[in-house]
N, C-alpha and C positions, 0 to 999 in steps of 0.2 A: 946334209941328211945323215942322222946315223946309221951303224949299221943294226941291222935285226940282231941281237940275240937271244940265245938259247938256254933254255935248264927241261929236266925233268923231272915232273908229276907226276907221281903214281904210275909210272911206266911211259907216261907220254910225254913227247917231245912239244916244249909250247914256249912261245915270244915272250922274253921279259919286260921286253918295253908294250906294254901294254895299246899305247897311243902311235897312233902311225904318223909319220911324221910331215905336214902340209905348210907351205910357203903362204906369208900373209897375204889376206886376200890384195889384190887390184880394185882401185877405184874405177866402179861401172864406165865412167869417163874414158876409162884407159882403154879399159880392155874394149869395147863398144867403138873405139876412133883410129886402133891401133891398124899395122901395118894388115891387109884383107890376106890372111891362111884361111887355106882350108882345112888347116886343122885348129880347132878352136882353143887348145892346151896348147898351142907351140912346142911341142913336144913331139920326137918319133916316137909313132903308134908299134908296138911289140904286135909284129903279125907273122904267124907262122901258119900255114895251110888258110884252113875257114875262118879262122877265130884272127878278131884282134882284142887283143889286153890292154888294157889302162890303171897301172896302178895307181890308188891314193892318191899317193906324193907327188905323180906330174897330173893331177886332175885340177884344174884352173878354178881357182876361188874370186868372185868377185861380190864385192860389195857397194850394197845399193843403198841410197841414201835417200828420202824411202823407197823402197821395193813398191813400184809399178803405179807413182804418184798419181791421186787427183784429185787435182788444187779447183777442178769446176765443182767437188760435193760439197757438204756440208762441212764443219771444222771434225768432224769425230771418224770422218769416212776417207778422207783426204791421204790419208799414211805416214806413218811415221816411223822413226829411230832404227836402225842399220839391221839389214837384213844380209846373211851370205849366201852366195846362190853357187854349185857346181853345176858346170855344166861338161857335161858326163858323153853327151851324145847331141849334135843339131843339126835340123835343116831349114832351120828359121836364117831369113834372108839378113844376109852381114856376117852371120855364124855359118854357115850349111858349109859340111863336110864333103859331101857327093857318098857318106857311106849307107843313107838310107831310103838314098831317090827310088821311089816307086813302090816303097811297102807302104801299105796300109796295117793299121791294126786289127788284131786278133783277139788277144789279151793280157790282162792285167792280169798278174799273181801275187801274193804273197806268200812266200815258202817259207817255211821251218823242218829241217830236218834233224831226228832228235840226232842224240850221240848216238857213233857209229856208224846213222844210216846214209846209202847211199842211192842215186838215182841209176836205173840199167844205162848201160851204153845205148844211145839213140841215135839216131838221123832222121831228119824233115824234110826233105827236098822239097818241098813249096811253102819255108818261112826261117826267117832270121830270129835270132831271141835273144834278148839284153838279160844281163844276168847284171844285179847290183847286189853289194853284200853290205848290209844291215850291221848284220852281229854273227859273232864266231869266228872260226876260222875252218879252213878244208881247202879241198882241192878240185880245180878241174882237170879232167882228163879228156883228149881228145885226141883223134887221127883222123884222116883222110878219106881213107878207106880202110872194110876190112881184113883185118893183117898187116898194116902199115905200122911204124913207130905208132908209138903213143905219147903225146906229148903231156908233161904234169905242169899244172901252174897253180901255184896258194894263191888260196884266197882268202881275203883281210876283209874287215870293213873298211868299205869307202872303195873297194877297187872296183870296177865296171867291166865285162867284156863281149863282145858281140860275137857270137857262134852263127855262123852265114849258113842255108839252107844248106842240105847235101854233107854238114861233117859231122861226124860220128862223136860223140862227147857224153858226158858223164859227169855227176856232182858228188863228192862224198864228204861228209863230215869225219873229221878225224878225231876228234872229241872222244870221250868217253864217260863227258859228263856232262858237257855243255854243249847248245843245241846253234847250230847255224842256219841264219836266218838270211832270207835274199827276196828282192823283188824280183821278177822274170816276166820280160814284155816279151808278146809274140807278135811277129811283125809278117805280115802274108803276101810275099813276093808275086808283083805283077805284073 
């Protein structure tokens, strides 16, 4: 993997390497027979307080040949030609983590926030929230409680991270021109 670097724009500090850097995919075969982790990336999960992080680069690419075949319909309905699939977050049985036993859903979001904006400092204590990044770049911020450290983590496309009910966190775009865009599921602990 290379490393990140750096130049400035117009006063802002931003990645040259435009593309974040991802390991070619696994044939479904592989990953689907492999040694049973519960963690689905084989990869240690970045966990500090609430939140765990997942960037990019250890998020497990697999490919499917076709994607979720069937060979009982017609020839047009059947599937075809290579599909990549990440899988970001599971509790589908042969994948399941143990990180989302007993939530139900809440909701589906799509977020965009422009340049500059940021969301207040929150806490939920009755639900978790996937944040998945799209497009742009920015930061999470989060701590424990308040007046504890505050911990910063960038966020890329393609990184994933789970903020657990009860921690204090925050989203900012650091942009100044370009907007950062996230999917964010609510998950409602029960």
């Amino acid at each position: 993997m290379k490393n990140d670097e750096w130049r400035m724009e117009n006063g802002e500090q931003k990645m040259t390497n435009d593309k974040t850097w991802e390991a070619e995919p696994v044939p479904a075969e592989e990953f689907h027979t492999s040694d049973a982790w519960a963690n689905i990336n084989r990869a240690p999960y970045d966990e500090v307080s609430g939140v765990i992080y997942k960037r990019a680069a250890s998020v497990k690419r697999v490919r499917y040949e076709p994607a979720e075949p069937a060979p009982e319909m017609p020839e047009p309905w059947q599937g075809a030609g290579t599909t990549v699939v990440r899988w970001l977050f599971s509790e589908q049985a042969g994948t399941e983590e143990g990180l989302l036993q007993g939530a139900t859903f809440e909701f589906l979001h799509d977020v965009i926030l422009a340049p500059g904006a940021s969301t207040g400092m929150q806490v939920h204590a009755d639900r978790d929230e996937i944040y998945y990044v799209i497009a742009g770049q920015g930061q999470l911020r989060h701590s424990s409680t308040p007046g504890s450290p505050v911990v910063v983590r960038p966020l890329r496309p393609g990184d994933a991270v789970l903020v657990r009910g009860g921690e204090y966190h925050s989203v900012a775009n650091l942009s100044a021109a370009e907007e950062l865009r996230l999917i964010v599921l609510g998950l409602r602990k029960t």
